[in-house]
C-alpha positions in Angstrom: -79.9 184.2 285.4 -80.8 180.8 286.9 -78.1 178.6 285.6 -76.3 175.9 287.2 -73.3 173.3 286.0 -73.1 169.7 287.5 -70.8 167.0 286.9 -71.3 163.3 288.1 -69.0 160.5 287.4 -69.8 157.2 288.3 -67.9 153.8 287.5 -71.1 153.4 284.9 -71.7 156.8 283.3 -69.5 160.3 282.9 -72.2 163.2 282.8 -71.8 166.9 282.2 -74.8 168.9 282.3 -75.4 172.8 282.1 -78.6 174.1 282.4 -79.7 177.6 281.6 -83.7 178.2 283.4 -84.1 181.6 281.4 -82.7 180.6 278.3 -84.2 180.3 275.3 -84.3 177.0 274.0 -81.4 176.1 272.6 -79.7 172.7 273.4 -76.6 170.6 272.4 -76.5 167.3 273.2 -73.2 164.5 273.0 -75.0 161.3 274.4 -74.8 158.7 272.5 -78.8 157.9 273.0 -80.2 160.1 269.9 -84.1 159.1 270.6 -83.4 160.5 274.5 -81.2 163.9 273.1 -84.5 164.4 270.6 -86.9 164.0 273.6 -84.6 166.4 275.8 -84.7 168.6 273.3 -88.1 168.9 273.6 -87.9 169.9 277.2 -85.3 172.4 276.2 -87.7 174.4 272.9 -91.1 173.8 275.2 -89.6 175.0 278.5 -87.7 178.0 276.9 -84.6 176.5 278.7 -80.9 176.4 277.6 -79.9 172.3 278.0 -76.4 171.2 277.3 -75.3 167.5 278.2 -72.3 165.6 277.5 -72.4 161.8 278.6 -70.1 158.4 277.9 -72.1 155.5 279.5 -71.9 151.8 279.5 -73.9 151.5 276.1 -71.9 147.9 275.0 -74.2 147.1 278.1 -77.9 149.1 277.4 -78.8 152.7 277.8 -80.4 151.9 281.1 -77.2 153.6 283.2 -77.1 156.2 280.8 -80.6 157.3 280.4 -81.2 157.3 284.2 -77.9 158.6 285.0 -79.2 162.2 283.0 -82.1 162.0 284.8 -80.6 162.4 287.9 -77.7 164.8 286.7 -80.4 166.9 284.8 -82.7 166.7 288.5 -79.6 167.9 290.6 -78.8 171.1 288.0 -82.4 171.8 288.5 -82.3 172.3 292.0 -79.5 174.2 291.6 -80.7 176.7 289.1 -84.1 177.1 290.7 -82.3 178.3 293.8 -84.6 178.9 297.0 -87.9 178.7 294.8 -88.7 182.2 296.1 -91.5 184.3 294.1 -92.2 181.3 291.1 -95.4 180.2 290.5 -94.3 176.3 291.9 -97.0 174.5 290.3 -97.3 173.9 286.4 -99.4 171.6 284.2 -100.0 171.3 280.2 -101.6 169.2 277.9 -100.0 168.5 274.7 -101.5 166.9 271.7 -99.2 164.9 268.9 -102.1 163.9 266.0 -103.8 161.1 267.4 -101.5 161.1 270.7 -102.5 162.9 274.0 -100.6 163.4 277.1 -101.4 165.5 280.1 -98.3 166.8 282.9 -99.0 168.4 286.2 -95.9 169.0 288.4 -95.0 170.8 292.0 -91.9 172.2 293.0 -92.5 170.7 296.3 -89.2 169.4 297.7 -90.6 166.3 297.8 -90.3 163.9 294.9 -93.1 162.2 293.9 -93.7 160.1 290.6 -96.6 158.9 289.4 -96.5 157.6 285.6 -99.7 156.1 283.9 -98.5 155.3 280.1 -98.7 152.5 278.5 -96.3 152.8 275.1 -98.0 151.0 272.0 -94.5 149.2 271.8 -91.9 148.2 273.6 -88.8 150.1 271.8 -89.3 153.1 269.4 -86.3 152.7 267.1 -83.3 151.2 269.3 -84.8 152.5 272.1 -86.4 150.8 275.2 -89.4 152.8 276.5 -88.9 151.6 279.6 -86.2 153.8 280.3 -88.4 157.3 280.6 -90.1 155.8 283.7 -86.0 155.5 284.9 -85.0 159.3 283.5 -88.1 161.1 285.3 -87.5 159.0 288.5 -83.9 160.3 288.3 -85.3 163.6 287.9 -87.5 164.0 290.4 -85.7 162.4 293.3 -82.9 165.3 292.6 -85.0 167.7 291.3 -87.6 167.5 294.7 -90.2 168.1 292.2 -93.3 165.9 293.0 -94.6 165.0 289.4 -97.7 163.4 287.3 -97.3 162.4 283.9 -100.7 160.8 282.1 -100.8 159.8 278.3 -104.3 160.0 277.6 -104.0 158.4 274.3 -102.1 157.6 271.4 -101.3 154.7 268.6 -97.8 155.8 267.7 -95.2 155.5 270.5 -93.4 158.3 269.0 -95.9 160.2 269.6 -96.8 159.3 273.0 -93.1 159.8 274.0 -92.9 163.3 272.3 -96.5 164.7 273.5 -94.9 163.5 277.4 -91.9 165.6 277.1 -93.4 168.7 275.3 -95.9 168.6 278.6 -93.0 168.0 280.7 -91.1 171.2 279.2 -94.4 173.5 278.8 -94.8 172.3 282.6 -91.6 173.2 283.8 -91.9 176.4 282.3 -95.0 177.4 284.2 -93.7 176.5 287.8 -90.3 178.2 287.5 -91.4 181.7 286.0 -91.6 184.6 288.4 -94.7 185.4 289.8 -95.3 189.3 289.8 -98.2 189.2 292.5 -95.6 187.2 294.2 -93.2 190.0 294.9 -90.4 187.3 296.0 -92.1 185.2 298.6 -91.9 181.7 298.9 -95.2 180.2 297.4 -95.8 178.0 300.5 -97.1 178.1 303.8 -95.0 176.4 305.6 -91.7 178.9 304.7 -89.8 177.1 302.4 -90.1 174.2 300.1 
């Protein structure tokens, strides 16, 4: 099993995260940012991946430490679960559709993080909280995580929807690049030798 357990503990945030690779989609969540735990969650049921995260964060202040704070806690236990990267497929991509919304995820497991992130939310908060702060949780991610990683939302009139059809991708995307390959046979999936 590919699991992994990271703490970080900042002066701004207090983050616990275990993550299970081959799991099966459960998740339990203590973060004090619901809208984030319900888009996590996604990752978690779309990537068939076992997510817990317990996190105590400057919130009199804004999410902002909070939400990026995951990000990078979640990117780290990534890299640890995925190991050496040895006989997975590395590269995953999915399209997911929400009603009117569309958004469209292609990702690497590279080593080398890479973001680029083309949405453009119908509003500025969904509930209490600031979309602004996904752009901070991926870049968290993937500067941990190595992954190199492109996130499109093709359309959509609802932000909910937007936000939810970008982390079902994410998950569905995740899931792709970190299944064994069987034509594989355990070699690493790059040229150069490692990634």
């Amino acid at each position: 099993m590919r699991t992994a357990q990271v703490t970080r503990n900042t002066l701004e945030t207090q983050i616990s995260v275990q993550l299970n690779l081959d799991g099966t989609g459960t998740s339990r969540f203590n973060t004090g940012v619901p809208f984030l735990d319900h888009m996590i969650d996604q990752i978690a049921r779309h990537g068939v991946m076992d997510i817990e995260i317990d996190a105590a964060g400057d919130l009199h202040i804004d999410a902002h430490h909070t939400v990026e704070d995951i990000g990078i806690t979640l990117g780290q236990a990534f890299a640890k679960a995925i190991g050496d990267k040895k006989g997975v497929r590395r590269y995953g991509h999915a399209y997911v559709p929400l009603d009117e919304a569309l958004s469209r995820v292609v990702l690497d497991l590279s080593g080398r993080p890479g973001l680029e992130y083309h949405v453009d939310f119908t509003r500025a908060a969904i509930g209490q909280f600031d979309v602004d702060l996904f752009h901070e949780f991926f870049q968290g991610f993937i500067n941990h995580a190595g992954v190199t990683l492109h996130i499109d939302n093709l359309r959509g009139d609802n932000a909910h929807h937007q936000a939810e059809t970008i982390f079902k991708a994410f998950g569905r995307a995740l899931r792709m690049a970190v299944e064994p390959d069987p034509r594989m046979g355990g070699v690493m999936p790059s040229t150069k030798g490692c990634l």
